[in-house]
N, C-alpha and C positions, 0 to 999 in steps of 0.2 A: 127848538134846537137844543136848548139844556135838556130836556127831557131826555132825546134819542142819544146825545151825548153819555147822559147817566146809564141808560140801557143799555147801552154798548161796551161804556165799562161794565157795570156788572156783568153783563156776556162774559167778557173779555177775563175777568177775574173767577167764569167759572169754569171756564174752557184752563186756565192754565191750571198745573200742577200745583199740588200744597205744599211745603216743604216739609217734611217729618219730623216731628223734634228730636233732641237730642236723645232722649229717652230709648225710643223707636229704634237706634243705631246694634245693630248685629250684635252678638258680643263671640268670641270667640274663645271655647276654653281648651286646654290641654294638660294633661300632666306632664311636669317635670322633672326630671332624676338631675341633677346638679351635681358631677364631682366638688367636694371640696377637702381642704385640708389643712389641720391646725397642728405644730409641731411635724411630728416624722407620721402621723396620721392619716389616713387617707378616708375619706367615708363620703357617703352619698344621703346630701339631703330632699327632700322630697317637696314638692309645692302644688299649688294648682293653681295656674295660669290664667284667667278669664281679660280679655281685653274686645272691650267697646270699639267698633269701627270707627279710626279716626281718633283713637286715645291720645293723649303727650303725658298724659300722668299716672304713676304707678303706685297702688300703694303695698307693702310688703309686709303682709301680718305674722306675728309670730304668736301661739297661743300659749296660755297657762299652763300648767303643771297638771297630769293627769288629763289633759284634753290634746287633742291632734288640731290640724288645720280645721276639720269639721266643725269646730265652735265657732267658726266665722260665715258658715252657711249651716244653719241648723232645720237637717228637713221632716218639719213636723208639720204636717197635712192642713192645709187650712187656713194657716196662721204665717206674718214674714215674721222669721225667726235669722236673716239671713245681712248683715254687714255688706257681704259682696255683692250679692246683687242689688243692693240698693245703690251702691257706690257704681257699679257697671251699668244701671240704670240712669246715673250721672254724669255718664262717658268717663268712668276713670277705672283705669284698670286696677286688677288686684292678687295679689301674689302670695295665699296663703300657704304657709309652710310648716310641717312636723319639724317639733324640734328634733335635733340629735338624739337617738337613745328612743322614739316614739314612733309610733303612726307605721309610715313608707320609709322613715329613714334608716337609716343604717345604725345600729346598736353595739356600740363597741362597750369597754368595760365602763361601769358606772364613773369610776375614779376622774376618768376623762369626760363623763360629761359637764363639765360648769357652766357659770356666764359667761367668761373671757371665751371658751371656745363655743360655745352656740354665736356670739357674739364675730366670733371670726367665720365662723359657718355664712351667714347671715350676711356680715361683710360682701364675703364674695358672692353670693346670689345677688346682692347690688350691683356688682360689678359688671354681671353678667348684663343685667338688665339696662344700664346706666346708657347706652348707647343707642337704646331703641325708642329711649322716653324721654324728654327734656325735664321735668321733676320729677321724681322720685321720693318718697315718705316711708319710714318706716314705723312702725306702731304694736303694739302688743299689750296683751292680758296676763295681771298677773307677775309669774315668774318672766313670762314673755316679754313685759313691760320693761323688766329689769336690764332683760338682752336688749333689747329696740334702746334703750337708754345707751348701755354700755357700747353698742354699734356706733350709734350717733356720736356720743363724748370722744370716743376711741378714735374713729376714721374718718368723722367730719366729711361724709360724703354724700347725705341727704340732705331735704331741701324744708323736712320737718320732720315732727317726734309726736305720735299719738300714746299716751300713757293710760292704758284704761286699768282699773280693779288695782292698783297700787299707788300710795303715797310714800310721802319718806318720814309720817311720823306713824307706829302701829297703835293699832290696842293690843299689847300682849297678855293683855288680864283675859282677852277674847279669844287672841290668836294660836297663843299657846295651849288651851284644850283643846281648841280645833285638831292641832295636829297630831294627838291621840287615836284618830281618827285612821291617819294611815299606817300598813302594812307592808311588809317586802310582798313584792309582787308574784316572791318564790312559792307566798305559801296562799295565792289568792286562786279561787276554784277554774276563773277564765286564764288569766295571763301566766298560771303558774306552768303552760305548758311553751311559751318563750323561751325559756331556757337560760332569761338573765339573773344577774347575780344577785347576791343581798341589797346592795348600795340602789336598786331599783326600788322605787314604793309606789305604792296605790291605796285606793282607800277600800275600806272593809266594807264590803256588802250589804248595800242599805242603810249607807250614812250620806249618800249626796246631797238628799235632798235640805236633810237640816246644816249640811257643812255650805254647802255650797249657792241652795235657794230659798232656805225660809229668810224674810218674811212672807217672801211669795207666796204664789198659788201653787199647793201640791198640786202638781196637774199627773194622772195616771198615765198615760202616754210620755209625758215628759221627762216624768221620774224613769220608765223601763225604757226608755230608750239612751236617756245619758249612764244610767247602768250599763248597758250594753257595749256602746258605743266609750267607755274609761278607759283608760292608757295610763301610761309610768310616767313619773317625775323622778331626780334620781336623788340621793340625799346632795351631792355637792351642789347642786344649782339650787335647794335650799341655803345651803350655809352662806352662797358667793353671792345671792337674792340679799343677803340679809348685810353681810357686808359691805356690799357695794352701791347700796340702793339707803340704808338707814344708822349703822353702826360706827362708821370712818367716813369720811370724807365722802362725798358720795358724787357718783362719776356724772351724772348730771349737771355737776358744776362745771363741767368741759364743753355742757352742748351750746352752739351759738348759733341755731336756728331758732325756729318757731315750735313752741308745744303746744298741744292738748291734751288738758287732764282731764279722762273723764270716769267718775267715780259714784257708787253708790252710798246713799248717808248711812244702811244698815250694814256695810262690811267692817270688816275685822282693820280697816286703812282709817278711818274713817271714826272721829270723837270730840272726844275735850283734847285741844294739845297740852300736853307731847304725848296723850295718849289717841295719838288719833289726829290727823288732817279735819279741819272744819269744814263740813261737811254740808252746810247750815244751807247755803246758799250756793249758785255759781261762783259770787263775787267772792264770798268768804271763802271758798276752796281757793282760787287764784290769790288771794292775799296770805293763805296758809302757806300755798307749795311755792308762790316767787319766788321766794330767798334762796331756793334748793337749786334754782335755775339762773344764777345770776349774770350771764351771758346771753341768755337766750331776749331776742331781740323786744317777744311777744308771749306772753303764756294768757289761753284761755281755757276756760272752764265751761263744766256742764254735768250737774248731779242728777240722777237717778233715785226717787224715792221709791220706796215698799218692796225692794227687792235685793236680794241678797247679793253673792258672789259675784257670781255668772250671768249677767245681767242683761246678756245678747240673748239668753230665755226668754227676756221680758216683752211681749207687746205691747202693752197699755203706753212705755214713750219710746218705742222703737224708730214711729215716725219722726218724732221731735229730735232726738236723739243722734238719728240719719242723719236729718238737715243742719242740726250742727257741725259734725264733722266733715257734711260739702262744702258749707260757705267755709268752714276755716282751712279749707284747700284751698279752695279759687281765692282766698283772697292771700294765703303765702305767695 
């Protein structure tokens, strides 16, 4: 009788459906043109949309300086080089965006590009989105880091803060020859037919790889395709990067969510303090940037070795990397 009973379940369990995992779930993406507007300004910022069937959580990337939203899906044959689809493979949606002045977005004069207004940009792409997703995150690289900060501090309307390729102590012994590096965009052989002003820059042809990837692997394909694929940063989102993130008070002190910082030990953020965030460990990164977050309820960490800048290049801890920044969703 136990026998036929076991048989029967097992039937029974092979006769019914599997359930699919979350993984498995559709994802659906779209471009987005977003009116927004900061002072008497009007301008249209640009995103790409992907959302997992059955998503509640959005996260809203903003990229670096000279890179577009494509630094959060990087499509290099072979290899995941890709933020978003790891995150939409985890059921959370994701809402990469050009900043102002880059990419799809709309390019008004340099003067008006800063943090305060990418930061107001940004705002209202939250606002849009706030109604359709019960959390919402917003996070950035970089200069983008700086806006996703000043968004959070500023408007207190997300439900976390991802900080990646930025701390709030530099190495400017490193930092500062870096940015010799870049050019007005006016007089660069690709962008210089944009038609923006001086207050645009980019980097000069054939420095990414040491500005932005050594120690990593020069990889041939990697290097000619982030060539190709370069975009503007404008001088003020340098200087308001630099004020509002490490020189004055820094607006970080306003966030009273959850953070994650997540940072390479070989960038230019990253040292001995005060010349540089300890870098050393995860644990020593969070007991470096706590104090810079003194509201925030939670800060966690997670360092990246042997690779430079741009560090969503990297495969070797792309997967560990991933999985840190799902669990510290699901458990906000």
């Amino acid at each position: 009788m136990r026998f036929r009973r076991l048989c029967a379940a097992v039937l029974l369990a092979a006769l019914l459906p599997v359930p699919a995992p979350a993984s498995a779930a559709p994802t659906t993406c779209e471009d987005v043109y977003t009116p927004v507007q900061f002072g008497l300004i009007r301008q249209t910022m640009y995103g790409r949309l992907c959302v997992p069937q059955g998503a509640k959580t959005v996260q809203v990337l903003v990229p670096g300086g000279t890179y577009t939203s494509g630094y959060w899906d990087i499509p290099v044959e072979g290899e995941t080089r890709s933020v978003t689809r790891a995150m939409n493979s985890a059921g959370i949606a994701t809402m990469a965006v050009d900043r102002i002045g880059s990419g799809k977005s709309s390019k008004p004069l340099s003067i008006l590009v800063d943090v305060p207004n990418q930061a107001e940009a940004v705002h209202q792409i939250i606002q849009k989105l706030r109604p359709r997703f019960s959390k919402v995150l917003v996070g950035g690289h970089s200069i983008g880091s700086a806006i996703a900060m000043a968004e959070a501090g500023r408007y207190r309307d997300v439900d976390g803060v991802l900080v990646t390729g930025m701390t709030h102590q530099w190495d400017y012994v490193r930092a500062v020859p870096a940015l010799t590096n870049l050019i007005p965009a006016v007089i660069d052989p690709k962008l210089s037919l944009r038609g923006l002003d001086v207050g645009y820059l980019t980097t000069a042809p054939g420095s990414r790889y040491t500005m932005f990837h050594a120690p990593g692997p020069s990889i041939p394909a990697v290097n000619a395709l982030d060539e190709a694929t370069k975009d503007v940063v404008s001088a003020s989102e340098f200087v308001t990067t630099a004020l509002m993130s490490n020189l004055v008070l820094p607006v970080s002190a306003l966030i009273n969510v959850p953070v994650m910082t997540v940072q390479t030990s070989a960038d230019y953020f990253c040292g001995t303090p005060p010349l540089g965030a300890d870098c050393s460990s995860a644990a020593a990164l969070v007991r470096s940037e706590k104090p810079f977050y003194p509201k925030a309820p939670r800060v966690d960490g997670f360092v990246v070795n042997g690779y430079g800048h741009v560090f969503n290049f990297d495969t070797r801890t792309a997967g560990r990397y991933h999985s840190a920044m799902i669990e510290w969703q699901r458990g906000i």
